[in-house]
N, C-alpha and C positions, 0 to 999 in steps of 0.2 A: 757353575762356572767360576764363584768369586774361588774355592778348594783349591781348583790346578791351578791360578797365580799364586793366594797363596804360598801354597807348597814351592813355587818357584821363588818366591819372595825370601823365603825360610834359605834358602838351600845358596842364596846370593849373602844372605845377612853371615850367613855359617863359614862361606870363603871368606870373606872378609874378613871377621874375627880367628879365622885359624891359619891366615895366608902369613909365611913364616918371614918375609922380607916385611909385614908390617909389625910387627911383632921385633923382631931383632931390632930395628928401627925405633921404635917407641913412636910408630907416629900416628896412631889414632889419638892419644890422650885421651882426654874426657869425652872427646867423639866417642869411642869405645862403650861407654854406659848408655850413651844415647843407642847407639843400635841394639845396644842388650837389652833395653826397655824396649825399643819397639820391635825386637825378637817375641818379647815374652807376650806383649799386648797383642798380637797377630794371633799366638798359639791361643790367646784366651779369647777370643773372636772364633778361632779355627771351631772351638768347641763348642760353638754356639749356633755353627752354620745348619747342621743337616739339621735343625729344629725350626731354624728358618727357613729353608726351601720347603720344607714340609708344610708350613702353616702359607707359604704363599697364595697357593690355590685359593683359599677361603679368605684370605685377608688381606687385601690390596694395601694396607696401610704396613703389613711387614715385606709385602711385595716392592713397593717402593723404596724401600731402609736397605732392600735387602741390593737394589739396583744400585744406590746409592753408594752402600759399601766396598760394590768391585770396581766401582770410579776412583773409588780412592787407595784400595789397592794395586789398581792398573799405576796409577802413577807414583806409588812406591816404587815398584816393579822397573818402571823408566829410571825414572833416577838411578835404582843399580843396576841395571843393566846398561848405563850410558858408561860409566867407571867397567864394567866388568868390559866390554867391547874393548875400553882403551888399553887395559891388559891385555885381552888375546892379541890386538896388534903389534903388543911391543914385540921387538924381531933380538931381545937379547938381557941379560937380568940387570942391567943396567938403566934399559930401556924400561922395564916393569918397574921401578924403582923410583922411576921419576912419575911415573903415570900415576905409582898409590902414592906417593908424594905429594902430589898432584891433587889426588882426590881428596886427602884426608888433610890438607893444610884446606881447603875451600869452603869457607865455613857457608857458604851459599847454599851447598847442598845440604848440609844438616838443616841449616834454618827451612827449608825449602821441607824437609824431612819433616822436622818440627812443624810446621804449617799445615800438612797434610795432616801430622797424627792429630790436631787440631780437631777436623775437621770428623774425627770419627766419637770424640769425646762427646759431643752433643746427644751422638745416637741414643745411648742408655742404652744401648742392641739388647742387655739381656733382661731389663726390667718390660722393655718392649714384647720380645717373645713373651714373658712372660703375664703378661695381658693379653696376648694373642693365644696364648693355650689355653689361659680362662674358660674363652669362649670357644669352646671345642669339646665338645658332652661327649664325641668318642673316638675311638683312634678310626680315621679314613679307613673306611672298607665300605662294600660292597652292597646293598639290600639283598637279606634272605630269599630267595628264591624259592619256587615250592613247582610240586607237576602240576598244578590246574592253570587253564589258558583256556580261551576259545582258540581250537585247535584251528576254524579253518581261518582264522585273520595270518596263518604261519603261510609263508609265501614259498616255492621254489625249491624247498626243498626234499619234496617227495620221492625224488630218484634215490639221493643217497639215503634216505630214511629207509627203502626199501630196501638196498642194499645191505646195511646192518640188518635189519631186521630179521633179514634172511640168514645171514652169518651168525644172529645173536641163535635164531631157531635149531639151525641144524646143526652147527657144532656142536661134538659131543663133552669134548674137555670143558674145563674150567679156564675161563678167559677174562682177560681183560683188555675191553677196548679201551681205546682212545679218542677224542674228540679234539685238536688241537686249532686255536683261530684266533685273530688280535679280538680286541673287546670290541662289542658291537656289530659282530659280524654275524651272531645268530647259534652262537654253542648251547646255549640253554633251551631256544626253543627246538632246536633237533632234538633235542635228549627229550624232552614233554612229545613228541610226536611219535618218539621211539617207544618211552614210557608207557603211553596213553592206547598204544598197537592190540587189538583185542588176540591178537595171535600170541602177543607173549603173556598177555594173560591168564592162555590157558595149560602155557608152554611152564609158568611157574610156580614153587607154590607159597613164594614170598614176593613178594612186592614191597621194596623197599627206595623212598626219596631220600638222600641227605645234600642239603647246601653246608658245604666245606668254608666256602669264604678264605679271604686272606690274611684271616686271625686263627690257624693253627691250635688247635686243643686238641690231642690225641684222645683223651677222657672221652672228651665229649663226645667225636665222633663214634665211638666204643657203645659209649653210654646210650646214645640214638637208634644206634642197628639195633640191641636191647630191647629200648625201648618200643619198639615197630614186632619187634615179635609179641611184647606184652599187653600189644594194644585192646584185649578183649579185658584185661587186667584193673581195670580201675583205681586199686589202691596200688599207691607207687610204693615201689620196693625197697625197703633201707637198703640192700644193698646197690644199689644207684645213690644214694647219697655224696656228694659231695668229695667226703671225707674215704671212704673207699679206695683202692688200691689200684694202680692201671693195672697189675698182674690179677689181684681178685675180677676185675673186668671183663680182662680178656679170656680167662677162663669161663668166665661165665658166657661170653659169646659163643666159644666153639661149642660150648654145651647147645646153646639154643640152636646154631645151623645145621650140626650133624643131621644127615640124612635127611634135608630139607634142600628143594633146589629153588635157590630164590635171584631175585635179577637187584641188584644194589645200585643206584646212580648216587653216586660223588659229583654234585656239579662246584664250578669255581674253584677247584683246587688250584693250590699255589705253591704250598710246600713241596721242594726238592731236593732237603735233604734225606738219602735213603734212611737216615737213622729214624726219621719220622715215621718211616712206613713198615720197616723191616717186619717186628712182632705183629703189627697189625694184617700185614698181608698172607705170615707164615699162620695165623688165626684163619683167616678168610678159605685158606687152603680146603679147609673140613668141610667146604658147606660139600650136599650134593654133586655129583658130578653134573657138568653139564649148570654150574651155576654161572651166573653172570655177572663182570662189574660193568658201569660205563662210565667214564670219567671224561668231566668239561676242563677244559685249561688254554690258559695262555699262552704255555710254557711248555717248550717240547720236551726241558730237561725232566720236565713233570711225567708226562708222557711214558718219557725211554726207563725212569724206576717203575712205573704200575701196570706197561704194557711189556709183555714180554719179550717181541722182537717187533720191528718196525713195520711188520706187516698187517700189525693191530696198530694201527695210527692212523688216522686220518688227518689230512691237513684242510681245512675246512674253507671254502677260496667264497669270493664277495658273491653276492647275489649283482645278475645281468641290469642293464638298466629298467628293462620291462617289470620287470618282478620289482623293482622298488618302485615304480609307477603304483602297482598293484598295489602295497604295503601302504602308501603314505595315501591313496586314495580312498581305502577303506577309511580312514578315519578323517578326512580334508571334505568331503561333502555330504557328511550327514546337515542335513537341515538348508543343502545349498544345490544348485542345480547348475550340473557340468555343463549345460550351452551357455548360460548367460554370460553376459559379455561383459565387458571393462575396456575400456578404451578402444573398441573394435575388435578384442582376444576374447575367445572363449576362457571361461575358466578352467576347462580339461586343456589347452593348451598352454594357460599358462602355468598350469599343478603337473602339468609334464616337465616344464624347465623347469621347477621349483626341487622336482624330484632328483635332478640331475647334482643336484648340491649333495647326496647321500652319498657316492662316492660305493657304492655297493654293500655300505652297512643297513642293514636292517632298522637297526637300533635309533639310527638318522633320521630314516624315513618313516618312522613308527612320531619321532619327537615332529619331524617339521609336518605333518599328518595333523597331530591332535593340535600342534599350531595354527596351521591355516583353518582345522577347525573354530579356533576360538575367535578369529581376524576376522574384521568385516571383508567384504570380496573385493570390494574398491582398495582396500592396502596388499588383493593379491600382488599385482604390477610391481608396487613397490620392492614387496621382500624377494620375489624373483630378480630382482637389480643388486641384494645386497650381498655381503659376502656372509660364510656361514655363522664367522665371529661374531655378528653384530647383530646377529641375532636372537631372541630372547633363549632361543633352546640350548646356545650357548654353552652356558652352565652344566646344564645337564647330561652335554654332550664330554664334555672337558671332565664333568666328574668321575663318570664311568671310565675313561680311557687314560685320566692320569692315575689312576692306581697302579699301570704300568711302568711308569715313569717311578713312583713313589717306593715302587718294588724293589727298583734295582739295588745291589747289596754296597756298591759304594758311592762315595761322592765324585771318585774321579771317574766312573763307569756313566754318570750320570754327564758329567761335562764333558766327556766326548760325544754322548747322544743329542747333547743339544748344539751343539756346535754341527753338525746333521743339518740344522734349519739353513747353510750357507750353499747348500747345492739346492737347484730349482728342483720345483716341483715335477715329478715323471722325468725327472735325468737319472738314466742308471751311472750309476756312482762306481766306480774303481775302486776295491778296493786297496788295493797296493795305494794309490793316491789318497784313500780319504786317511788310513794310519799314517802315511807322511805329515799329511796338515796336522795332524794329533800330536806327533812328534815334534814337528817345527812350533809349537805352541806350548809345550814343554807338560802336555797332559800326561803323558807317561812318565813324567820326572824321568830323563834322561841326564846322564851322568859323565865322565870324561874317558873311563876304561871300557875299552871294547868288549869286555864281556858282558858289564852293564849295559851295554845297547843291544846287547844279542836279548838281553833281558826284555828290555822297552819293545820290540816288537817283537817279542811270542806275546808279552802282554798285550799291546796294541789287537795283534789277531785274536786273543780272550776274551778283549774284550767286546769284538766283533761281536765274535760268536755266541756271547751271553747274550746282547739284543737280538740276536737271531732266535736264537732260544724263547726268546720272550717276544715273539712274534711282534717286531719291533720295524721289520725293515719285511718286502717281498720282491719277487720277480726275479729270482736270482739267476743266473748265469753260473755255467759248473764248466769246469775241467777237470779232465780224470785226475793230472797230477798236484794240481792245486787246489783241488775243492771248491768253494762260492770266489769267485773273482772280480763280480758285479751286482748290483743289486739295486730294487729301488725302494721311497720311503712312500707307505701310501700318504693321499693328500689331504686326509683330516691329521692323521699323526701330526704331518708337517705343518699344519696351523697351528697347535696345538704347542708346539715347540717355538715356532713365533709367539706365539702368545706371551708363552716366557721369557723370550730372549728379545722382545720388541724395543729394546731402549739400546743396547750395545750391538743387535745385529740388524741391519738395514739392508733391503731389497730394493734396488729402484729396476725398475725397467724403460727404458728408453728408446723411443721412435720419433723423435723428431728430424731436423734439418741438418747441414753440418755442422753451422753454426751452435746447435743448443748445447747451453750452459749447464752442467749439472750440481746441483746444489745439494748434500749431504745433511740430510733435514735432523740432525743431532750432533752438535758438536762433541757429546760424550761415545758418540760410535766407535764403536773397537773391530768391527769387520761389516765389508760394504762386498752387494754381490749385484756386477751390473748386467743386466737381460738387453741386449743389442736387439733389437728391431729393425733397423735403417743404417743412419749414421752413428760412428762413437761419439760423444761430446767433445764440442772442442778446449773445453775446461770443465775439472771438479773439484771444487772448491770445499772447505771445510774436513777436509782427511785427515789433518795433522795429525789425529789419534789413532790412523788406524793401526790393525795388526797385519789384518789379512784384509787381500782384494781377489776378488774371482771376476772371471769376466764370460760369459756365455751368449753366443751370438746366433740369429735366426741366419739361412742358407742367404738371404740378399743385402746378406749387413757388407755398409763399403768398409774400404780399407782402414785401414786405422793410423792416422796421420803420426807420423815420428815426434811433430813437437808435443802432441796432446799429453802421450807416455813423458816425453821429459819433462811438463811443467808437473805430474803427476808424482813422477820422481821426486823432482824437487822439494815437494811437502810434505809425503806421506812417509816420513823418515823411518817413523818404526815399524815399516811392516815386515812382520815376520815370516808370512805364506802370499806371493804374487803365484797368484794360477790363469794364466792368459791360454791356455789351452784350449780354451772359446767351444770346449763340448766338439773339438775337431766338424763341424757345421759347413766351414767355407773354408777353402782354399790358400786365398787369398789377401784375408785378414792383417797380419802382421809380416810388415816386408824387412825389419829393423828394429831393433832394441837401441833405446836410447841410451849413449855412455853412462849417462846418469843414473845408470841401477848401481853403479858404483858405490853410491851416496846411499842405499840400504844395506848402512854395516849390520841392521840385526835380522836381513833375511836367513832365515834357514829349510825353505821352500820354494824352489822355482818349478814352475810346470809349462812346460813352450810343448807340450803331447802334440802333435799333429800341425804345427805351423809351419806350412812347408815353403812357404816362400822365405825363411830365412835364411839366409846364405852365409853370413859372420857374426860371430859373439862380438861383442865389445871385450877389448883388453881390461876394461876397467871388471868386469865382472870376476876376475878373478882376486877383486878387493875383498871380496864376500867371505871374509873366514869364518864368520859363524854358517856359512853353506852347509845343513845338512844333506840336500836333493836335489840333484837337479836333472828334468826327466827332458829328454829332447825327442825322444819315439818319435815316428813319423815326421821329424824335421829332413824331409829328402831331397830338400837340396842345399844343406846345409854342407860348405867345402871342407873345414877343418875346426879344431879347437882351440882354444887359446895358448900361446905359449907359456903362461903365467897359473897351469891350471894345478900344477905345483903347491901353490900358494893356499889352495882351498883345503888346509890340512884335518877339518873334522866334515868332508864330506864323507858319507856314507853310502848316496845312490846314483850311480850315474848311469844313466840309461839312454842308449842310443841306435836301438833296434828299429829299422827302416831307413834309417839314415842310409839312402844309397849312394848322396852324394859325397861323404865323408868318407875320406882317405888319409886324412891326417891327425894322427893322435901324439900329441907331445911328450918328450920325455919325463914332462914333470908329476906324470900321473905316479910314477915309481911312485914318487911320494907320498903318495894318499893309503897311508897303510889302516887307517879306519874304515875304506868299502867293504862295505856288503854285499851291493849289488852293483857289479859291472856286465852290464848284460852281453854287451861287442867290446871288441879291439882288436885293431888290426898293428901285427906286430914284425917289425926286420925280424929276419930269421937268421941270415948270414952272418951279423956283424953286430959289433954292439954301436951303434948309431949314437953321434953326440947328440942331436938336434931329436930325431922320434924316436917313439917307445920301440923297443925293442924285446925279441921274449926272455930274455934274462933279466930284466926289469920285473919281470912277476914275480921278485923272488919276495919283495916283503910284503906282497898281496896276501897276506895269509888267513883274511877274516872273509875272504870272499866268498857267499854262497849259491846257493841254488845251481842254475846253470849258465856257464860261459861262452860265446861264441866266439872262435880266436882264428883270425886269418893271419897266416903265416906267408909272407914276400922274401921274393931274393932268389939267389942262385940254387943254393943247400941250405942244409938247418947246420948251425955250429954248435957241434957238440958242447963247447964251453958253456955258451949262452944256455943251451936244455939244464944242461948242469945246475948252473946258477938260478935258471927258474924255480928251480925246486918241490916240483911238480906234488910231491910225497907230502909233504908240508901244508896243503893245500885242504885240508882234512873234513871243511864243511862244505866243500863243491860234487853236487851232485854229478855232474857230465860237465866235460870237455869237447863240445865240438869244434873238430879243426878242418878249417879250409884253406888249400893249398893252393899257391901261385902254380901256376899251369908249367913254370920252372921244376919246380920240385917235384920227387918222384915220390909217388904215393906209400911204395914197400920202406925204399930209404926211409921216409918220415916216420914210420911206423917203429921203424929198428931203431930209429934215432932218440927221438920223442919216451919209449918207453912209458907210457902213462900207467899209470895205478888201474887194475883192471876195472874196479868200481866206476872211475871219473871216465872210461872210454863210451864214447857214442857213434865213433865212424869218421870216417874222411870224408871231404865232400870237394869238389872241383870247386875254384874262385868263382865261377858262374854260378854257381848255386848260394851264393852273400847274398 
């Protein structure tokens, strides 16, 4: 997380020194060295960081340094971003001139600069690291795996075992399957069950294991298949030596598999660059026909280079809860006897809830198994009360499953997945909304030129789709035109990302009275995620810091009182993502936005998705210039927009699909020539309108994409105003659909309109909004 500040830190420090009214001015002075020093001390921090996330896992003492560090870059970050706010508001260069003016005579803020950079000098960050690699014998990966197991402790899985099996036997070609499944889920012991099948036994006439791991050596793997043919061989061959050739290798491989049909398991693969595989898989080609590979991975990207179409893949889903019952009781009462009691609970009742903590990983209920075997029975009760974290298997569980974490190829790929830990557990998550939050938190370095934002989210969806890849996220929701549009994160991942984000991201859940108080149990929080049970609290105290608020509510949560949101307002000044879309749960919820959202100049994320008792914006929201989104979906009875919406000139998303009771869109939308997404508007057709939009106001909408839905009012369409729309112009919008006032004749509009044949989708009657 500390990277994407950061990098947003850099990219504030960089306007500042290249902003050309300070500069012709002379008015940093010797400010100017101060920010170039702690330009240059950040990038030398920057270089330090992925070796500290890395070493967190195992060493809580660089786990804490490393907490500590993005406290103190979070309020770098405030400080210029309170100056960069007071530039975007100035409304003329006059006005800008007095603001850097402003900033750079205020010696408060450098001292205040100076204070913080203070505060990182003690760290010693990189003599730290480097005591922390010390003690670290080897780079994180995985234990070697091998085919031996007692096969029948493998639970549930016999169906699909049979299934390969069967496919591995009869096809005649050369194949490669696939095995794809997050860690822990049971990819290794399907492959030993598959392995271990006395049918492919006889079906081959090589049998070969390799564990791949997440440490990559092509030699090696080379060198192993080799090795497995020479197994009656004794004395090891120089050419396996070391020093050897990967070309002498691989030649020598196809030499041993020609006219040999052998079954090869790859487990653990990681590597997905094709370059890794290419010569070795054009080798493999030779064996026998009818030879086999079978490969374990995490990574679908893995998968789609070794399998040849995605009909060779499997995606490998949790084991039911019975079956983990099974798994963790084979080893939870040897030497102990499932009636005896404990507090009036059998012991099999209480290793049934115990079991329920596995979440459908194997791997889980194999650790909290040989746990409760080593536990006296009288501390059953107990660890059935606790949560998974606090539990000794902890560790073990977190080691195996942050290698996925550990995997990903960047830092900023990483802090968006842990930024992930702010949606609750089993909420399927939007995607379109969770890349907004990304955006509004500036993880995609988001920039001022609209092409650069067309950038930020194709990235944003890349970088979806790599944790998709890396079987990172499940449950997904598909659209034909959209592909994954929801999804959920399963709920060990998401401890697991608590675990790391436990000091800056805070969950409370809340079921008290009306009256209860809630209290932000760390003043350094930087995003709070509140879980509604009953009542909202009538005060939350300690936000000052936040960035983001979510708010998520059970179906019998009351209303949520106007002042609570304005004392709420009033404190939590910098947040950047307020998401009150409450998981659209209840109805009822929010009847009013307090003026006082006014007063977050640095929101760039509103989400009101399904608040349908809203009826009016506040005027003041249209103070929000740094607004990148704001989603109002499902607000249906919401009457109109704000006149002032004008004003919000780097919005990019306004969405307002289901709003049935919205009739009114202001003229000052023209001016939001940065949307992307404008999903409605309803536009005069007749006349160019002082007061509402109008459809010749589309004319500088030119960045808009996807698809539009445009109702058109009035007598006739005026040819001028079609003119002026500039429809051709329009060049990244998928479809246009238009609905006609029941005035307008359907053929006229079509002769009128003239659309681009690509952008047409059909007329539709005003009855059909």
């Amino acid at each position: 997380m500390a990277d994407a500040i950061l990098t947003v830190v850099l990219q504030q420090i960089t306007t500042i020194l290249s902003d050309k009214a300070v500069k012709e001015m002379g008015m940093l002075g010797d400010r100017e060295d101060a920010l170039k020093n702690l330009e240059t001390y950040l990038k030398s921090i920057r270089s330090v960081l992925k070796d500290a996330e890395e070493l967190q896992i195992t060493d809580d003492a660089i786990k804490l340094l490393l907490e500590d560090l993005k406290i103190v870059i979070y309020e770098i970050e405030d400080v210029l971003n309170d100056w960069s706010c007071k530039v975007q508001k100035a409304d003329s260069v006059l006005a800008k001139v007095i603001s850097l003016f402003d900033f750079c005579k205020d010696r408060s803020i450098f001292f205040r600069i100076k204070k913080i950079c203070e505060k990182l000098s003690p760290f010693e960050l990189k003599n730290k690291l480097d005591l922390g690699k010390s003690k670290i014998i080897s780079p994180l990966r995985n234990k070697e795996s091998t085919s031996y197991c007692d096969l029948s402790k493998i639970i549930g899985r016999n169906g699909i075992k049979t299934e390969l099996v069967l496919r591995l036997v009869d096809e005649q070609a050369t194949q490669t399957i696939s095995i794809v499944g997050m860690g822990g889920i049971g990819k290794t012991d399907l492959a030993r069950l598959i392995y271990n099948d006395e049918h492919l036994k006889t079906r081959f006439d090589k049998m070969i294991w390799l564990c791949v791991s997440n440490l990559f050596d092509k030699k090696k793997v080379a060198r192993n298949i080799i090795l497995a043919f020479e197994e009656d061989n004794f004395s090891f061959p120089v050419y396996l030596q070391d020093s050897v050739t990967l070309d002498f290798l691989l030649g020598n491989l196809k030499q041993k598999i020609i006219d040999r049909r052998f079954f090869l398991v790859l487990d653990d693969v990681w590597a997905d660059d094709n370059g890794d595989w290419e010569d070795l898989q054009a080798v493999l080609k030779h064996g026998k026909i009818g030879s086999k590979i079978l490969v374990t991975t995490r990574k679908v990207s893995v998968a789609k280079i070794l399998s040849s179409n995605s009909a060779l893949i499997y995606h490998l889903s949790s084991l039911p809860e019975e079956d983990c019952w099974s798994v963790l009781k084979q080893f939870a009462f040897v030497g102990k006897d499932q009636l005896s009691q404990q507090n009036g609970e059998t012991l099999e009742c209480i290793g049934k809830r115990i079991s329920k903590k596995s979440k459908g990983l194997p791997l889980v209920a194999k650790e909290l198994g040989q746990h409760l075997q080593r536990s006296e029975s009288g501390l059953w009760n107990n660890i059935s009360y606790k949560e998974l974290c606090n539990l000794a298997v902890w560790e073990r569980v977190v080691h195996s499953l942050f290698l996925s974490f550990h995997d990903l190829p960047q830092s900023r790929i990483r802090d968006c997945f842990l930024y992930c830990v702010t949606f609750p557990k089993g909420l399927l998550i939007r995607i379109d909304n969770l890349i907004r939050h990304w955006i509004g938190h500036g993880y995609l370095t988001p920039s001022g030129n609209v092409e650069r934002e067309d950038v930020v989210e194709a990235t944003g969806r890349e970088f979806f789709q790599h944790l998709v890849s890396c079987s990172l996220f499940q449950d997904f929701v598909e659209e034909d035109d959209a592909g994954i549009v929801a999804c959920k994160m399963h709920d060990i991942i998401h401890d697991i990302l608590r675990y790391l984000t436990r000091k800056d991201f805070v969950m409370k859940e809340v079921n008290g009275s009306e009256n209860t108080k809630l209290q932000v149990p760390c003043n350094d929080a930087r995003h709070l995620t509140i879980m509604l049970e009953s009542h909202f609290p009538s005060s939350i105290k300690g936000g000052s810091n936040l960035r983001s608020l979510l708010i998520f509510s059970a179906s019998e949560t009351r209303v949520v009182p106007d002042n609570s949101l304005r004392l709420l307002f009033g404190q939590s000044l910098r947040l950047r993502v307020l998401d009150l879309g409450m998981n659209n749960s209840c109805d009822d919820l929010l009847h009013k936005i307090s003026s006082k959202i006014g007063d977050l100049i640095h929101l760039r994320h509103l989400n009101l998705f399904g608040c349908k008792m809203i009826q009016r914006l506040p005027d003041t929201i249209c103070q929000l210039h740094d607004l990148l989104s704001l989603d109002l979906n499902g607000c249906s009875r919401l009457e109109k927009l704000p006149d002032g919406m004008g004003n919000l000139i780097n919005l990019r998303y306004l969405c307002t699909t289901d709003c049935f009771g919205l009739s009114y869109y202001p003229k000052g939308i023209e001016k939001l020539t940065s949307l992307r997404t404008l999903t409605d508007i309803i536009a005069r057709a007749d006349c160019d309108d002082p007061k509402v939009f109008c459809i010749g106001d589309l004319e500088n909408l030119n960045n808009l994409h996807e698809i539009l839905r445009l109702k058109l009012v009035g007598n006739v369409i005026d040819v001028q105003q079609v003119d002026k729309a500039k429809f051709q112009n329009k060049t990244h919008l998928k479809k246009i659909k238009i609905y006609l006032d029941g005035r307008i004749d359907h053929v006229a509009a079509y002769t009128t309109l003239n659309l681009p044949l690509s952008m047409r989708d059909g007329f539709f009657n005003d009855n059909e909004w």
